[in-house]
C-alpha positions as CSV (number, residue, x, y, z in Angstrom):
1,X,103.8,84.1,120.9
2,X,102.2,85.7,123.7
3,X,98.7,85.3,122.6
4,X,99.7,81.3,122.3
5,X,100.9,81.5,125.6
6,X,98.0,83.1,126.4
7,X,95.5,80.2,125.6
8,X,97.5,77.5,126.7
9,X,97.3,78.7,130.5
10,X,93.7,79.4,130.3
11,X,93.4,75.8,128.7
12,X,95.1,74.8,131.6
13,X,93.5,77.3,134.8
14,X,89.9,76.0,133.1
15,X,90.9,72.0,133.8
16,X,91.8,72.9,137.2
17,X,88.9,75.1,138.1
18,X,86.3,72.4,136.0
19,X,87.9,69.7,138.9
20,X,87.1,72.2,141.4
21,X,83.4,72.5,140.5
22,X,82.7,69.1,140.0
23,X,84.5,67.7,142.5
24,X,85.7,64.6,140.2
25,X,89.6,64.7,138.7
26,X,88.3,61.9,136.4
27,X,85.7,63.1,135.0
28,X,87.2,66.9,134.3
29,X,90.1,65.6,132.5
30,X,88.1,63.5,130.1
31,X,85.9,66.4,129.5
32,X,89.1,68.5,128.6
33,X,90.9,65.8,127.0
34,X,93.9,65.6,129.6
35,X,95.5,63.0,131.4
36,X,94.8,62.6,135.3
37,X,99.0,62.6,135.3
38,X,98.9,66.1,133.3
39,X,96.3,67.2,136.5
40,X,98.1,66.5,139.4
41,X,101.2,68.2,137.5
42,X,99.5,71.6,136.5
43,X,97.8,71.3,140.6
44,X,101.3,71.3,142.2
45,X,103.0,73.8,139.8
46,X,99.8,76.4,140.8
47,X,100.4,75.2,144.4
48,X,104.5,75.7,144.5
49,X,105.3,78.6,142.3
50,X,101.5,80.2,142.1
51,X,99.6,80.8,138.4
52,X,102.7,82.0,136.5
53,X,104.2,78.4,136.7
54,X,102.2,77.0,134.2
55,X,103.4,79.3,131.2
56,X,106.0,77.3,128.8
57,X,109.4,78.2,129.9
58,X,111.9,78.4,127.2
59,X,115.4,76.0,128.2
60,X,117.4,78.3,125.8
61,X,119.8,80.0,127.7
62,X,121.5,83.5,125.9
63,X,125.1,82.8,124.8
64,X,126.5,85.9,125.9
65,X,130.1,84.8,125.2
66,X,129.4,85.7,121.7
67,X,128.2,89.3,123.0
68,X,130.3,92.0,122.2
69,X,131.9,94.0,125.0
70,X,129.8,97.2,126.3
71,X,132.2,99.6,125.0
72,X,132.0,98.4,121.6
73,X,128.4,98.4,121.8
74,X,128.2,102.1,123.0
75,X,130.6,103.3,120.0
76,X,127.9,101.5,117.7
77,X,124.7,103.0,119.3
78,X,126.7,106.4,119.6
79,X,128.1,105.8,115.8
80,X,123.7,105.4,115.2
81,X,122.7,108.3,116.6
82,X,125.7,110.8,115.1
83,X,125.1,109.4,111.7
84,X,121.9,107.4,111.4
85,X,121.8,107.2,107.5
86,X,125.2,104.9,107.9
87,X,124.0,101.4,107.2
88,X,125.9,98.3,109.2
89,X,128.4,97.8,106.4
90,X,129.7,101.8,106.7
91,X,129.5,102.0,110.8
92,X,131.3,98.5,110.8
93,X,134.3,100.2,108.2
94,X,133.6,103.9,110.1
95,X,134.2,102.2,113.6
96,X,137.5,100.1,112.3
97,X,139.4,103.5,111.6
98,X,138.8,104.6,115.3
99,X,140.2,101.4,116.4
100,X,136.9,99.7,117.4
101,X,136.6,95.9,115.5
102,X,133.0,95.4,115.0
103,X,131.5,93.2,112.1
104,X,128.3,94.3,109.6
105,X,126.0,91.7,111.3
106,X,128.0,92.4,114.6
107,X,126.6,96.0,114.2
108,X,123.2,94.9,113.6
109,X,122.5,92.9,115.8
110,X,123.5,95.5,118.5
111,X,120.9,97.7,116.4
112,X,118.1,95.1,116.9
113,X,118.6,94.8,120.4
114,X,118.2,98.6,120.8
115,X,115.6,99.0,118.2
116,X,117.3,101.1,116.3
117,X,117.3,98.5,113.0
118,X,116.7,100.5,110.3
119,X,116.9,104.4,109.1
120,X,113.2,105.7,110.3
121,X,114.1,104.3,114.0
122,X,117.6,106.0,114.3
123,X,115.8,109.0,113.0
124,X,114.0,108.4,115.8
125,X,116.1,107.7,118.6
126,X,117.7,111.2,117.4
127,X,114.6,113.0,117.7
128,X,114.3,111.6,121.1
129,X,117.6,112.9,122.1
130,X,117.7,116.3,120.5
131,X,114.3,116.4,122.7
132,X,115.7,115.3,125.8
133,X,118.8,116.9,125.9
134,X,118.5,119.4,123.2
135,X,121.6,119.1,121.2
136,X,123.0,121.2,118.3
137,X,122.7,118.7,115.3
138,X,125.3,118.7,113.2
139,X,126.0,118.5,109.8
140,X,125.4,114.6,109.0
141,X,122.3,114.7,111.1
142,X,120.6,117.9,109.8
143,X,121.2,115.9,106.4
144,X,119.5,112.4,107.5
145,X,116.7,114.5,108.7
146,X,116.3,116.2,105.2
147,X,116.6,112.7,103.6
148,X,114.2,111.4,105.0
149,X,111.6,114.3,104.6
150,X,112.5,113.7,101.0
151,X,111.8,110.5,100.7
152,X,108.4,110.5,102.5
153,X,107.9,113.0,99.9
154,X,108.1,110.7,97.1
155,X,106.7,108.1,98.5
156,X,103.5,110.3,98.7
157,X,103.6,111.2,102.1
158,X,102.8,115.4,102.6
159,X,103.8,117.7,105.1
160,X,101.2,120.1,105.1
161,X,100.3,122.4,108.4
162,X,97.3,124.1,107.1
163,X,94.8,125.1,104.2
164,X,96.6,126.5,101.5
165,X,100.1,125.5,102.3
166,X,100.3,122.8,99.7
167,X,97.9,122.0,96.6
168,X,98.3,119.2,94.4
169,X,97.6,120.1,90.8
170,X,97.2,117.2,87.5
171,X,95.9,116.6,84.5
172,X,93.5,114.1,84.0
173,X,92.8,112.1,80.8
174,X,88.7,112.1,80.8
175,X,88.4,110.4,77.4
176,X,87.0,111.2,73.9
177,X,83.9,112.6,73.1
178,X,81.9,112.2,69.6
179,X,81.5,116.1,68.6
180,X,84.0,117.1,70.9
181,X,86.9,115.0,70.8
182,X,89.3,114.8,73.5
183,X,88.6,115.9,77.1
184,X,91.2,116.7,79.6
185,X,90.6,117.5,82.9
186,X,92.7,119.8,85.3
187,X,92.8,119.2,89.1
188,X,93.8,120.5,92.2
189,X,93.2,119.7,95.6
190,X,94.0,121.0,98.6
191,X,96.5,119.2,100.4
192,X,95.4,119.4,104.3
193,X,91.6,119.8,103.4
194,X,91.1,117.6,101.0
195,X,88.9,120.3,98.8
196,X,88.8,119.4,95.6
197,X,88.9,121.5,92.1
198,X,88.3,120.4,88.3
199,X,87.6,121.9,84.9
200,X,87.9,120.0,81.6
201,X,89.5,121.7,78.7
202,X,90.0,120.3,75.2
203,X,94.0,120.7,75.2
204,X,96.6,120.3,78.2
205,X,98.4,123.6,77.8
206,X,100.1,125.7,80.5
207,X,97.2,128.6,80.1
208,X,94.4,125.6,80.9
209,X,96.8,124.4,83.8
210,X,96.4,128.6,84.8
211,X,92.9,129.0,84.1
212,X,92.0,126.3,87.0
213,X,93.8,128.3,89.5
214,X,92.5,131.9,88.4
215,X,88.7,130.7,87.7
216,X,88.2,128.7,90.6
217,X,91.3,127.6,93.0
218,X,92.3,131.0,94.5
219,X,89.4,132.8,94.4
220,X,87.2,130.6,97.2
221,X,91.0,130.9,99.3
222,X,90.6,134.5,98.9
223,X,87.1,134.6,99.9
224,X,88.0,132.3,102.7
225,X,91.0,134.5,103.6
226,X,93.4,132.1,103.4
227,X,96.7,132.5,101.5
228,X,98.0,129.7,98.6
229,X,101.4,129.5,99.6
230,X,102.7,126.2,97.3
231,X,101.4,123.9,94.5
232,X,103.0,121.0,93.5
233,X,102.8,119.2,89.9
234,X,104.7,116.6,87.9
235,X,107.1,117.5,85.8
236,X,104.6,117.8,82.1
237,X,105.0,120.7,79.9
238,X,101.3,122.5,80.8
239,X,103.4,122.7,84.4
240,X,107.2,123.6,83.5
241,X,109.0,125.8,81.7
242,X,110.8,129.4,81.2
243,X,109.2,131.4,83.4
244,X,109.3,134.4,81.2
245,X,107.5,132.4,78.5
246,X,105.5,129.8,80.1
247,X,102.1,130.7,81.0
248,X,101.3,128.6,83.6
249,X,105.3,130.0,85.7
250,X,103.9,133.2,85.2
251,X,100.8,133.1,86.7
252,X,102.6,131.4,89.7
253,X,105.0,134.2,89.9
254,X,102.5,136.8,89.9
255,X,100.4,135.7,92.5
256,X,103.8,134.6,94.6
257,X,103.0,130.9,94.7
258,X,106.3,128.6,95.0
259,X,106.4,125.9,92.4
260,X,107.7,122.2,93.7
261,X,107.7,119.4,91.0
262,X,107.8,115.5,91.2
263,X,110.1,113.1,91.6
264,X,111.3,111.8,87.8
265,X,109.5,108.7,87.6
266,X,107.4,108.8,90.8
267,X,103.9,109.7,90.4
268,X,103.1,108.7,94.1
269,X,104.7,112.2,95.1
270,X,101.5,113.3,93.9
271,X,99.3,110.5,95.4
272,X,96.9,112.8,97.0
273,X,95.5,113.9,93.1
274,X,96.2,110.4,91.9
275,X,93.9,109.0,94.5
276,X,91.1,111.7,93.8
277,X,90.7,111.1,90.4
278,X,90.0,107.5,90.9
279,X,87.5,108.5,93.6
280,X,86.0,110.5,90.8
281,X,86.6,108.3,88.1
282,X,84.4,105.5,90.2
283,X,81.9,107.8,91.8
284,X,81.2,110.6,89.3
285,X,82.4,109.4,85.4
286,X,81.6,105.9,85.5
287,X,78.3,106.6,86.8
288,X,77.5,110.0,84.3
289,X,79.1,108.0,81.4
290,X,76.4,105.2,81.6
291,X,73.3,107.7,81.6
292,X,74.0,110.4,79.6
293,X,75.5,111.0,76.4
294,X,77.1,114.2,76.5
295,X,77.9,115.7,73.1
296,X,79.9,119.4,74.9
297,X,81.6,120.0,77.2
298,X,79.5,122.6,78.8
299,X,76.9,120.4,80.0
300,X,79.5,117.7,81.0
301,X,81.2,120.6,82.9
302,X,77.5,121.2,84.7
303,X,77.3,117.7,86.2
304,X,80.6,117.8,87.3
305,X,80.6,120.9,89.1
306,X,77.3,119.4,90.7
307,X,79.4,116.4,91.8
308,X,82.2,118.4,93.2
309,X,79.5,120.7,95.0
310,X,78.5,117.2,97.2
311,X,82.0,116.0,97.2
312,X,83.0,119.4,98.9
313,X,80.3,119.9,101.1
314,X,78.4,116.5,101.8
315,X,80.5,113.6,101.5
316,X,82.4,112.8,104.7
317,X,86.0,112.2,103.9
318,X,88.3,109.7,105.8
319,X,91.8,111.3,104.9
320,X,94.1,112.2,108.2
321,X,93.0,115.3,108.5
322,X,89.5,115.1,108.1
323,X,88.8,112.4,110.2
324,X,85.1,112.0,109.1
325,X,84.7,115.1,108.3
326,X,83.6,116.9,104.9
327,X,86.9,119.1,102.8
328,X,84.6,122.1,103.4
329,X,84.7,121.8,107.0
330,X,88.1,120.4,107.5
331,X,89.1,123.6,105.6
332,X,87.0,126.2,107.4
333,X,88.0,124.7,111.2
334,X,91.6,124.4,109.6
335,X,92.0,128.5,108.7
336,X,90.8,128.9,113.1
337,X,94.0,126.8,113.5
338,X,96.1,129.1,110.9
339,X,94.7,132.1,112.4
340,X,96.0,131.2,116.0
341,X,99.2,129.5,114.8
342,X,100.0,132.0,112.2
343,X,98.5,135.1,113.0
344,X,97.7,135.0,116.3
């Protein structure tokens, strides 16, 4: 709308200012299509009321007899704010029972003038507040907070504050090979760097899914002095299990990694390995796959660690953290900010 408004006065500033130059009303309104009438009434708009009078003026006028009264509208922004996961429906049937009669679309449209519309901006507007005035949250709003942390969880969005504080782990269905049969792939990347791991194995078992993370995955964060602190997976068998009999639970608990799982159902909690391995898929597989023939795994395992080598260390990666730069890098200047956070 304002970009529209936008035009139209510069449509009509430009008539005004081509009369000006060529000193003929005539002949600039026939160049911009205008009437001489439409002239003379843009010229004494500029002249009484001055540039701004020739934007469109809407005639509507706000029918604030429909409005609801400013106390009601201050229980429903307060009623926001103390228990922002309520939606219109509940504050309307919350508000009733401390004697204030409000209606569902009453309630939001009180929200919309505020901004506060749906459950990320109330989150918001409580942030703002705690910020401001720094209030004890209570019960309901500790809760919202923790729902919504959840859910940008499962819709694939990480919290992750520095190397090593989260890796994705998956397997990966390579394919099947003549002589070799069927390849699996295990991957982990690091959730703030980006740093990338893979090793195919024949099988998907729990000992594979540990063999990743002892052959290749903690030692570089040991050499890098950086510690592993959590490692989430879907919920497949190579991943879960008894911990006194499962392998891969084991290996976790021995090294004092915590274990977070998936979402049932929801495999963009792990996006950040689902989107890797079809970056791989279309940079390294489908490419490798049309050359070669590989007939073992070892020498398929060769090319791939080649691949990973660039992927790590030369290919600049656009992910929030990076910002252009490669996973090797993003990891190496993100341990200086874990050293000065963390350790200090």
């Amino acid at each position: 709308m304002l970009e529209n408004n936008v035009r139209i006065i510069k449509h009509k500033v430009g008539l005004l200012n081509l009369a000006e130059e060529l000193g003929n009303v005539s002949r600039a309104c026939k160049t911009m299509g205008l009437s001489r009438d439409t002239f003379y009434r843009y010229k004494a708009a500029v002249e009484q009321g001055g540039v701004e009078s020739l934007f469109d003026k809407s005639r509507r006028q706000p029918n604030l007899k429909n409005r609801v009264d400013d106390l009601t509208e201050q229980s429903v922004l307060t009623h926001a704010i103390d228990y922002p996961a309520h939606g219109q429906l509940r504050v309307s049937n919350e508000l009733r029972k401390a004697g204030v009669f409000v209606s569902p679309s009453g309630v939001r449209s009180i929200w919309l003038r505020h901004g506060v519309a749906n459950f990320k901006d109330r989150l918001k507007a409580l942030e703002a507040k705690v910020a401001e005035q720094g209030i004890i949250l209570t019960e309901a709003q500790v809760a919202a907070l923790e729902k919504k942390r959840q859910d940008d969880e499962f819709s694939g969005e990480i919290d992750t504050a520095h190397p090593g504080y989260l890796g994705s782990q998956d397997t990966f269905y390579v394919g099947t090979f003549k002589g070799v049969g069927r390849v699996y792939q295990q991957t982990f990347v690091d959730t703030y760097s980006k740093v990338a791991f893979a090793k195919l194995y024949t099988t998907k078992t729990p000992i594979t899914a540990a063999d990743l993370l002892n052959d290749k995955v903690l030692p570089l964060f040991t050499e890098e002095q950086l510690p592993m602190l959590r490692i989430l997976t879907d919920r497949g068998t190579e991943y879960c299990g008894r911990a006194e009999t499962h392998d891969y639970q084991l290996y976790l608990a021995i090294n004092d990694i915590e274990h977070s799982k998936t979402k049932v159902r929801s495999p963009q909690t792990n996006g950040i390995c689902e989107r890797f391995h079809k970056t791989i898929l279309q940079e390294f597989y489908q490419v490798a796959l049309r050359k070669n023939l590989y007939n073992d795994l070892a020498t398929l395992q060769k090319d791939l660690d080649e691949w990973l080598d660039y992927y790590n260390n030369e290919r600049t990666h656009q992910g929030k953290m990076c910002c252009g730069r490669t996973p090797m890098a993003t990891l190496r200047d993100g341990k200086t900010i874990w050293k000065e956070k963390f350790i200090g």
